[in-house]
Structures are given as structure tokens and as C-alpha cells.
C-alpha positions in Angstrom: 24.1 97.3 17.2 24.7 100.4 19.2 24.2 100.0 22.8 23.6 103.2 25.3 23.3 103.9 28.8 19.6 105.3 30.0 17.9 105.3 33.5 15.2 103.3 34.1 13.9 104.6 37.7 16.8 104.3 39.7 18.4 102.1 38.1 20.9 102.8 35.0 20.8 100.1 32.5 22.9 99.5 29.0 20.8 98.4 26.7 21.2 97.5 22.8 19.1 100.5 21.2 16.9 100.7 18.0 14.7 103.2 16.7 11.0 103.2 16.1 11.8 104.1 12.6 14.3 101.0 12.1 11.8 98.1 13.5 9.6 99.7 10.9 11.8 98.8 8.5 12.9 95.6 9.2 9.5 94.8 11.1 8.4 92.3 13.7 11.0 89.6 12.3 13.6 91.9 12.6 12.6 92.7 16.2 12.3 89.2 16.8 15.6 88.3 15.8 17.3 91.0 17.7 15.7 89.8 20.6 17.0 86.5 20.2 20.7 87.7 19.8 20.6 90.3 22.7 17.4 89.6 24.9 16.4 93.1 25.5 16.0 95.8 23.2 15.2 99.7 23.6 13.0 101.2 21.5 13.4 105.0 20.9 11.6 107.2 19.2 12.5 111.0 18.2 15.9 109.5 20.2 14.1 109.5 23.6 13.3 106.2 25.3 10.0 104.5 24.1 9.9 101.2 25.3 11.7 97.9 26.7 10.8 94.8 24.6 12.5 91.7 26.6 12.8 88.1 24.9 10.9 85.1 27.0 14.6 84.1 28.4 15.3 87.2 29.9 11.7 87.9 31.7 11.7 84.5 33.1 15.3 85.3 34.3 14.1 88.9 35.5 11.1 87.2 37.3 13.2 84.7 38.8 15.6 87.1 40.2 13.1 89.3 41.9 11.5 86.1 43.2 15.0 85.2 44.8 14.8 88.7 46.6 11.7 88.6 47.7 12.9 85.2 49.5 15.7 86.9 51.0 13.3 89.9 52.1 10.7 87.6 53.3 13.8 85.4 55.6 15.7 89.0 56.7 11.7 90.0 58.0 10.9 86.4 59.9 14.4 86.7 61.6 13.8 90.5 62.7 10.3 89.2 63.9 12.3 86.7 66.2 14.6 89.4 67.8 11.8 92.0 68.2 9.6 89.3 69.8 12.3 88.7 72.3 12.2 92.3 73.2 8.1 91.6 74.6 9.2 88.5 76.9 8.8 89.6 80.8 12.3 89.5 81.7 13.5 91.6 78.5 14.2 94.6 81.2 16.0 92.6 83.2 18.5 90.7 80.7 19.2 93.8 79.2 19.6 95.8 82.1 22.1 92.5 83.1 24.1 93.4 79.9 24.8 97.1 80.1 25.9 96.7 83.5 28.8 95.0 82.4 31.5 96.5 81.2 32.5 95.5 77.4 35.4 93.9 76.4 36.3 93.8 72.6 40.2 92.9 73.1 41.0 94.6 70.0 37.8 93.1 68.3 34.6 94.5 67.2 31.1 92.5 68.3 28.4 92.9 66.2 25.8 90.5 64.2 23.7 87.8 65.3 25.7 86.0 67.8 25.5 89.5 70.3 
């Protein structure tokens, strides 16, 4: 099965490719069992990008993936809440003013991330 690059959004994406004309042919079963061998197929028609059919494995691993990064979104969010919320205590001005008067010393190093 021929497989070719398109863009879907942003994103480009190789997918195995049939056209409209060939799942005619070989019908719903034939769909069906491509599916099962590859997990996603393009459909084209006129060869122009129709549609995306995905087999049950590969949504529930789609869906699982973006609900993985919408974790990671959600704990990168509650952990910039913390370090803005430290910026509204009363004696923000002061500590920071405390650590700018200082002068900085990397010793060949750089400092940056959480721990600064």
C-alpha cells in the first residue's frame, strides 16, 4: 500500500493512502481490513485528501496521548500559578529587591530553572 506525506493543520503526517474509487471496489470489508493492518487510512478522492478513517486501537491511543498532554499542561499551569502567586505576597518587593542587589556569581555555570 502506497503511503504519502500530507498536512494535516500543522502537523505533517505519513499516512497509508487509498482512493475513494478503490474502497468502492473492495468495500467496507476491504476498508476494514486495511484498518486493521495499518490503523489509519487516508482516503482521497480526485487525489486530494478526503478523509482520515482511524481503527478503534489507534483513536483510543490518539485520545490517550492528548489526555497525557493535557496532564502535563494542566501540572506546567498549577506550578506557574505557585510562582506568580509568590509575586502578590507583601514582601515580594523587598526579596527581590534583596536579590538584584547582589552581585551574581555563576563560576563558569549558568543558573536557571526552578531552584533560582
Amino acid at each position: 500500500m502506497k503511503k504519502t506525506s500530507i498536512h494535516l493543520g500543522r502537523l505533517p503526517t505519513r499516512l497509508p493512502v487509498t482512493a475513494m474509487s478503490m474502497s468502492t471496489r473492495s468495500g467496507w470489508r476491504g476498508l476494514v481490513r486495511m484498518l486493521a493492518f495499518e490503523g489509519r487510512l487516508l482516503i482521497t478522492m480526485a487525489g486530494r485528501p478526503e478523509a482520515v478513517l482511524l481503527s478503534i486501537a489507534e483513536y483510543s491511543r490518539l485520545v490517550k496521548r492528548k489526555g497525557n498532554a493535557s496532564l502535563k499542561l494542566a501540572d506546567l499551569q498549577r506550578r506557574f500559578d505557585v510562582r506568580l502567586a509568590s509575586l502578590q505576597e507583601t514582601d515580594a518587593g523587598v526579596r527581590l529587591r534583596a536579590i538584584m542587589s547582589k552581585p551574581g556569581r555563576l563560576a563558569g555555570k549558568v543558573k536557571a530553572g526552578q531552584p533560582y
